[in-house]
C-alpha positions as CSV (number, residue, x, y, z in Angstrom):
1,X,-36.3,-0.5,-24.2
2,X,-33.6,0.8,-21.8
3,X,-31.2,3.8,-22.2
4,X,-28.2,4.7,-20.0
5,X,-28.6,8.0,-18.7
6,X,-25.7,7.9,-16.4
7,X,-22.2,9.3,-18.2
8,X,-19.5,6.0,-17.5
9,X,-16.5,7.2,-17.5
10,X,-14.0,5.2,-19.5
11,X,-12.0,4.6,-17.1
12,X,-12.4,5.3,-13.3
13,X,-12.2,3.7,-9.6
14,X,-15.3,2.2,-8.4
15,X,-16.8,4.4,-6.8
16,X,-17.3,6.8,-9.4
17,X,-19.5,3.8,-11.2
18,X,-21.6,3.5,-7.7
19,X,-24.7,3.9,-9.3
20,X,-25.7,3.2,-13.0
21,X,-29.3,5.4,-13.7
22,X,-31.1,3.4,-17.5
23,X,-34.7,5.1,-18.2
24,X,-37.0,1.5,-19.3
25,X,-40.3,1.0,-19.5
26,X,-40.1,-3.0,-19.5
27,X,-38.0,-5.2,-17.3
28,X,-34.4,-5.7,-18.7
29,X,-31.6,-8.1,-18.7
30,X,-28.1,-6.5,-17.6
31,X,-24.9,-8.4,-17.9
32,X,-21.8,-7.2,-16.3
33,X,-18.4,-9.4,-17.4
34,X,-14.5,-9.0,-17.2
35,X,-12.1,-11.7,-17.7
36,X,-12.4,-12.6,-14.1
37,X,-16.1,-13.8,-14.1
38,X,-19.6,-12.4,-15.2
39,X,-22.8,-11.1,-13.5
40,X,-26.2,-11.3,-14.7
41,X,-29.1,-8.9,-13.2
42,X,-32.6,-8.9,-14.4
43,X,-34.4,-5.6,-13.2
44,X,-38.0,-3.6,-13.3
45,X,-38.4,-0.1,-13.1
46,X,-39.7,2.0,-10.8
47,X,-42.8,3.9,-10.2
48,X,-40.7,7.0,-12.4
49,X,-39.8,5.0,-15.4
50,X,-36.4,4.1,-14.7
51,X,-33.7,1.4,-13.9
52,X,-31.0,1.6,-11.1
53,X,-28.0,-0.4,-10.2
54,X,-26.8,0.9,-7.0
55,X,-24.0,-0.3,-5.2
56,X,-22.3,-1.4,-7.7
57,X,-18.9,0.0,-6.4
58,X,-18.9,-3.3,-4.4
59,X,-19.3,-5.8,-7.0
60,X,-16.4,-3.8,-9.1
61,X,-14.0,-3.5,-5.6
62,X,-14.5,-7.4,-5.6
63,X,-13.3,-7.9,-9.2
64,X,-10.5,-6.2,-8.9
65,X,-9.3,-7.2,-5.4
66,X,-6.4,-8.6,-6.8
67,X,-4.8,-5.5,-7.5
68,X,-5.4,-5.3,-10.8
69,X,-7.3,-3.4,-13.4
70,X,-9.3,-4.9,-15.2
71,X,-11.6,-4.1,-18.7
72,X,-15.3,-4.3,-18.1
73,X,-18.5,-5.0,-20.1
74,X,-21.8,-3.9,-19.4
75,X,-24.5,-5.3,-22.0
76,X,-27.9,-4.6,-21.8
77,X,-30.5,-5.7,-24.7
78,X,-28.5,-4.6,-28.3
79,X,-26.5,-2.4,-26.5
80,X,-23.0,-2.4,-24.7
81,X,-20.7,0.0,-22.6
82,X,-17.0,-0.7,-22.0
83,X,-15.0,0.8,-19.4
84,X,-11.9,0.3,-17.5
85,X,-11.9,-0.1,-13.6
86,X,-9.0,0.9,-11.5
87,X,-8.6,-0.8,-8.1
88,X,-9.3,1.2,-5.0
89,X,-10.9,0.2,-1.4
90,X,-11.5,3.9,-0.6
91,X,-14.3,6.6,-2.0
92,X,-11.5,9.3,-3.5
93,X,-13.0,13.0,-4.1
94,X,-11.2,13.1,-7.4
95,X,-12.3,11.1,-10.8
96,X,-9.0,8.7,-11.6
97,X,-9.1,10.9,-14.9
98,X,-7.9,13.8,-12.7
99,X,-6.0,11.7,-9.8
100,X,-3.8,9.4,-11.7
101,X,-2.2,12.4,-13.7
102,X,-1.5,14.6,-10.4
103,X,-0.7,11.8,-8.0
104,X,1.6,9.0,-7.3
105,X,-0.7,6.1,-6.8
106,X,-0.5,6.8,-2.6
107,X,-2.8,8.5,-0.1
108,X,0.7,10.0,1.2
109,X,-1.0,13.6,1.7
110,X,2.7,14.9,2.0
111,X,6.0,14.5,2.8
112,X,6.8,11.0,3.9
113,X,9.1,9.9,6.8
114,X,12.1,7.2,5.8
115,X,15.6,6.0,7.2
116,X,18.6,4.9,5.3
117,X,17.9,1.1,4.9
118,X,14.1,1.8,4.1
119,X,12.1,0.5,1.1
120,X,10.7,2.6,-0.7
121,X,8.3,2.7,-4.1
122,X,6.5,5.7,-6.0
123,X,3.8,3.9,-8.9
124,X,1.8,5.3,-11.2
125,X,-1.0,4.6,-13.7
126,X,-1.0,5.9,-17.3
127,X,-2.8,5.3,-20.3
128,X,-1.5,8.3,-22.7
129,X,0.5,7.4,-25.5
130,X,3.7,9.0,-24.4
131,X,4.1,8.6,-20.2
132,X,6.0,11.1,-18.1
133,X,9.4,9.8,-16.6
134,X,10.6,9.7,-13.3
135,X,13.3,11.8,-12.1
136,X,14.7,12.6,-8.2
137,X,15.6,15.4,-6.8
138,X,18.5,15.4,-4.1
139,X,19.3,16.8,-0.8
140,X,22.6,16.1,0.6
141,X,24.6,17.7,4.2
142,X,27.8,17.7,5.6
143,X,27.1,17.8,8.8
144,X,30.7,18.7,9.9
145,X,31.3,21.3,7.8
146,X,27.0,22.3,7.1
147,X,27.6,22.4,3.4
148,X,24.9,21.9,1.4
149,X,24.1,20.3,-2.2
150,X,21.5,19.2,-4.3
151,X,22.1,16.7,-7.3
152,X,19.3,14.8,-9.7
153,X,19.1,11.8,-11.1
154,X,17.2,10.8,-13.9
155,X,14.9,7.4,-14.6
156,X,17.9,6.0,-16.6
157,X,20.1,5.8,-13.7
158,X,18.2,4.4,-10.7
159,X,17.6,1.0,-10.8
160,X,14.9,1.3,-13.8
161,X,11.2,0.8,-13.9
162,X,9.3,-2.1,-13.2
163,X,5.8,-3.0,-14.8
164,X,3.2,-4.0,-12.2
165,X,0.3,-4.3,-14.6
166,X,-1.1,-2.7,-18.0
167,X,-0.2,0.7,-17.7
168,X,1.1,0.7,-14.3
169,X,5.1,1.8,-13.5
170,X,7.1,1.3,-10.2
171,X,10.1,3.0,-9.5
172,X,12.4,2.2,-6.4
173,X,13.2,4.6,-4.6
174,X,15.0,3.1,-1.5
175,X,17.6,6.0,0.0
176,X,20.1,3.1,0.4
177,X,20.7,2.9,-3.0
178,X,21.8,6.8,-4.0
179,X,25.3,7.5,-3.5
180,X,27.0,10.5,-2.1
181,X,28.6,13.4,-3.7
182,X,31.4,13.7,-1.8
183,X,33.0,11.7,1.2
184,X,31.3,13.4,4.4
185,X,27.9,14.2,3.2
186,X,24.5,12.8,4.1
187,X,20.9,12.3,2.6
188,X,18.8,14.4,3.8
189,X,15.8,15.0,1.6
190,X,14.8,13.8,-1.5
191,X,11.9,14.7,-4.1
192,X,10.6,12.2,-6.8
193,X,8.5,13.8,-9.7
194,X,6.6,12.1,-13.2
195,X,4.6,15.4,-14.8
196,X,2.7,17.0,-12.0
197,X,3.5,14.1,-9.9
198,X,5.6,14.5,-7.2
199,X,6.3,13.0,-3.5
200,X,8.8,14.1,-0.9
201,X,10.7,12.1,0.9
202,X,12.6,12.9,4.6
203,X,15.6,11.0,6.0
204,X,14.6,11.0,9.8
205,X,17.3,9.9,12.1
206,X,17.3,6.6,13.6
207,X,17.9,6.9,17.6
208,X,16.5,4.0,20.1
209,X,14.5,2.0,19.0
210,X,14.9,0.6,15.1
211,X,12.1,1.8,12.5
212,X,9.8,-1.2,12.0
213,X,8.8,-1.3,8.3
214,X,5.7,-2.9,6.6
215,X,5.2,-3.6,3.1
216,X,1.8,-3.6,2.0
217,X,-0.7,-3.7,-0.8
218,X,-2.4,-0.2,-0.6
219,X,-5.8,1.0,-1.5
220,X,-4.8,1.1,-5.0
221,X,-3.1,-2.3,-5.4
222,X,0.0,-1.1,-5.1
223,X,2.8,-2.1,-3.0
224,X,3.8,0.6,0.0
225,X,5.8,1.0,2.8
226,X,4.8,2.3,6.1
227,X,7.5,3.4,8.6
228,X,6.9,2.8,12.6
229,X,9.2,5.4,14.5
230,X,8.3,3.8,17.9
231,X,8.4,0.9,20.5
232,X,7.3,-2.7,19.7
233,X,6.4,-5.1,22.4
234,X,6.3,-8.8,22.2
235,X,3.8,-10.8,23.3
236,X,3.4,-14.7,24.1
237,X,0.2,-16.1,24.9
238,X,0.2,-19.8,23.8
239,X,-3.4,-21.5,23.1
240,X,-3.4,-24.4,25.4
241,X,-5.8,-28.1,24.4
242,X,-5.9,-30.0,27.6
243,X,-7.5,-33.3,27.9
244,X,-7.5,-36.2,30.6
245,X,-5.6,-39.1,29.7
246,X,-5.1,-42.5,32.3
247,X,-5.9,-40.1,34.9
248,X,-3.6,-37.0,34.5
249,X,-4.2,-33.8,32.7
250,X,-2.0,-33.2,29.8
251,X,-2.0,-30.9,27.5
252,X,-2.1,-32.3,23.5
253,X,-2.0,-29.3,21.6
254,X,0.0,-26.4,22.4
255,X,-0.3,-23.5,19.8
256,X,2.2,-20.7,20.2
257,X,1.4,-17.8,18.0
258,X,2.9,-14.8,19.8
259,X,1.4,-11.0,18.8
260,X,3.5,-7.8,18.1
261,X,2.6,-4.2,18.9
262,X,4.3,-1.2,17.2
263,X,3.9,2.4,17.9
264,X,3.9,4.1,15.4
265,X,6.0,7.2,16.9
266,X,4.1,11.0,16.2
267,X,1.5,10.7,12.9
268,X,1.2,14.0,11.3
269,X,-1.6,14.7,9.7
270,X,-0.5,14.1,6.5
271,X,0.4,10.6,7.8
272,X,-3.4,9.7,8.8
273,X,-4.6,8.2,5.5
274,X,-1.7,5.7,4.7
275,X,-2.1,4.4,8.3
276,X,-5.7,4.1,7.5
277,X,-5.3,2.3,4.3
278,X,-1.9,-0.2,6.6
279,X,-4.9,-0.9,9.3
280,X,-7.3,-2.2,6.5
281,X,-4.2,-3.7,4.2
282,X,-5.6,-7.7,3.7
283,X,-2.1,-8.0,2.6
284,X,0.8,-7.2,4.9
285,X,4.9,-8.1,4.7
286,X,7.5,-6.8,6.9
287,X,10.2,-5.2,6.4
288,X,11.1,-5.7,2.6
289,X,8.6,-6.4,-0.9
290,X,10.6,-10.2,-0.2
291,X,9.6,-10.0,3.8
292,X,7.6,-12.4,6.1
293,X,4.0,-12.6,5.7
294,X,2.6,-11.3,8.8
295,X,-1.6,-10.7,9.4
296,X,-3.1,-7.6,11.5
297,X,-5.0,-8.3,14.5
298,X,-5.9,-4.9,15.5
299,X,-4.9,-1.6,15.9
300,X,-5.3,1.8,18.1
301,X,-5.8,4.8,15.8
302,X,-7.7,7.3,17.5
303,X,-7.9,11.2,16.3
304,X,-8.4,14.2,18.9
305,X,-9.9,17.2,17.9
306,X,-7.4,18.7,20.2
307,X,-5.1,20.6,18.0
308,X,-2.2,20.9,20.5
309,X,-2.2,17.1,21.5
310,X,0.5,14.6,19.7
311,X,-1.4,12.3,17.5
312,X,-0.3,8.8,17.5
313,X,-1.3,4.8,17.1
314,X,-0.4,1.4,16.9
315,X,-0.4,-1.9,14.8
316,X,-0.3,-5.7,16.5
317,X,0.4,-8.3,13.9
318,X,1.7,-11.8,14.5
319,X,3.0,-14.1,11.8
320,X,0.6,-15.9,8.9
321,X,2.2,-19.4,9.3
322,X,1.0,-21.3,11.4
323,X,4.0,-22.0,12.8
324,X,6.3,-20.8,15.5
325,X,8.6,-18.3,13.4
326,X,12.2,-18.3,14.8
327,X,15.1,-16.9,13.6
328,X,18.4,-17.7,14.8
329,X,21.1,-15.6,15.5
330,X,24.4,-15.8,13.4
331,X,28.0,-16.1,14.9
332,X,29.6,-12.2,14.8
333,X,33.1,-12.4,13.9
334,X,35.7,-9.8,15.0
335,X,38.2,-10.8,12.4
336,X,37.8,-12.2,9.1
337,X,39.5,-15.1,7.4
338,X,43.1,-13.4,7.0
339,X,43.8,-12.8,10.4
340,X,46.8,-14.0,11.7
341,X,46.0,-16.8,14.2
342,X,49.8,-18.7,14.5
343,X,49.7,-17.3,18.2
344,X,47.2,-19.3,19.4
């Protein structure tokens, strides 16, 4: 007969399910199912009398690498245990009991950089009765006159909620969309809080070079932006197939796939993790949650102990189709349709 000694919580990421601990004195069956598929494990105990599944994170990361959450059962002789598993790529030092009620669904460690035109999302996961509701916090300057004022909006007026899965709510957050409260003032600063959630978000001027934005699924299944402050280079290396034909060398296959490298501009070290979780994203967009389906090829992201040195890295993607991605430039027109032409 086997007995669970490990405590499963009944709901958690997957790491905190690692490593499942059943005291047995016979070999047992163990079945592990969800509505995505089933596992079946038949174990022996060891020399001390007991049964372990370890690594089992991997198995639940694999389930869920879709994003979603998803109800598990794990049945072993008359017995069964039901538990909920939360999607995350990353070992977290906090239970998802603990996390999900203090934390926006982000490794964001603090304030986040944005510019006016970003996109922007804050999600979070809750399974109480009654959820806590969104509400923003506003910063606004004149900055001809330095006048300062604050204004809050609640979840009713921003664009609303959107569902991303059982128990899972996504609010827009995009600066673009929050109007002024006078003529002459600017966003500077805005906070976004749900309970003891909260996230902080800084408008950061927009010089040079245009922010590069990438939409991504995050560690937590989520859909986040990432903001690159810097320089992107182009780069065009076509894959060449040459062959001999009546004598002459020709090429018959020509693949032209060019790569892109952005800097991301200074990471502070509240930046480092959400850089980390863009460089292992399996599922990248840019720009908007509607963008172009790009794929990363690599990336530079290396940390110096050196307290007094800038810390910074860089992303190179190129496009997922497999075709040469073009966009053509429309006509600017001065004037628009009423303009007096007779002259002419």
């Amino acid at each position: 007969m086997a007995t669970l000694k490990t405590l499963v919580p009944t709901f958690g990421f997957p790491h905190q399910y690692d490593t499942l601990v059943f005291s047995a004195d016979a070999p047992c069956e163990f079945a592990i199912s969800c509505n995505a598929g089933s596992v079946l494990l038949k174990l022996s105990p060891n020399a001390l009398g007991e049964i372990r599944i370890e690594d089992f994170a991997q198995l639940l990361r694999d389930f869920t690498a879709d994003g979603k959450a998803r109800d598990f059962t794990l049945s072993w002789e008359q017995n069964s245990q039901k538990f909920t598993v939360l999607p995350c790529r990353f070992d977290l030092s906090s239970a998802a009991s603990s996390f999900v009620y203090t934390h926006f669904l982000t490794l964001q460690q603090g304030a986040k950089p944005t510019y006016l035109g970003a996109q922007e999302f804050v999600t979070l996961y809750s399974a109480l009765p009654s959820r806590d509701a969104f509400s923003l916090s506003l910063l606004w300057v004149n900055p001809q006159t330095g006048e300062i004022r604050e204004t809050s909006l609640s979840e009713e007026q921003s664009d609303g909620v959107v569902s991303t899965g059982t128990n899972y709510l996504r609010l827009d957050v995009s600066p673009e969309q929050f109007a002024p409260p006078a003529e002459g003032f600017a966003l500077r600063s805005y906070t976004v809080t749900a309970g003891k959630r909260s996230l902080r978000f800084i408008l950061c001027p927009v010089l040079d070079a245009q922010p590069l934005t990438f939409v991504f699924r995050n560690c937590f299944g989520q859909f986040e932006s990432f903001h690159c402050f810097g320089t992107m280079q182009q780069e065009v290396k076509p894959t060449r197939s040459s062959a001999s034909f009546a004598g002459k060398t020709r090429n018959y296959r020509v693949q032209s796939a060019p790569e892109f490298t952005a800097q991301t501009g200074i990471l502070r070290p509240c930046d480092f993790a959400i850089f980390e979780d863009l460089c292992t994203a399996d599922y990248v967009l840019l720009g908007t949650e509607n963008g172009t389906e790009v794929c990363i090829t690599d990336n530079d992201f290396k940390l110096s102990a050196d307290l007094y040195e800038p810390q910074e890295g860089s992303i190179t993607w190129r496009y997922a189709s497999q075709a040469r991605h073009f966009e053509a430039i429309s006509e600017v027109k001065t004037f628009d349709e009423s303009f007096d032409d007779t002259f002419q």
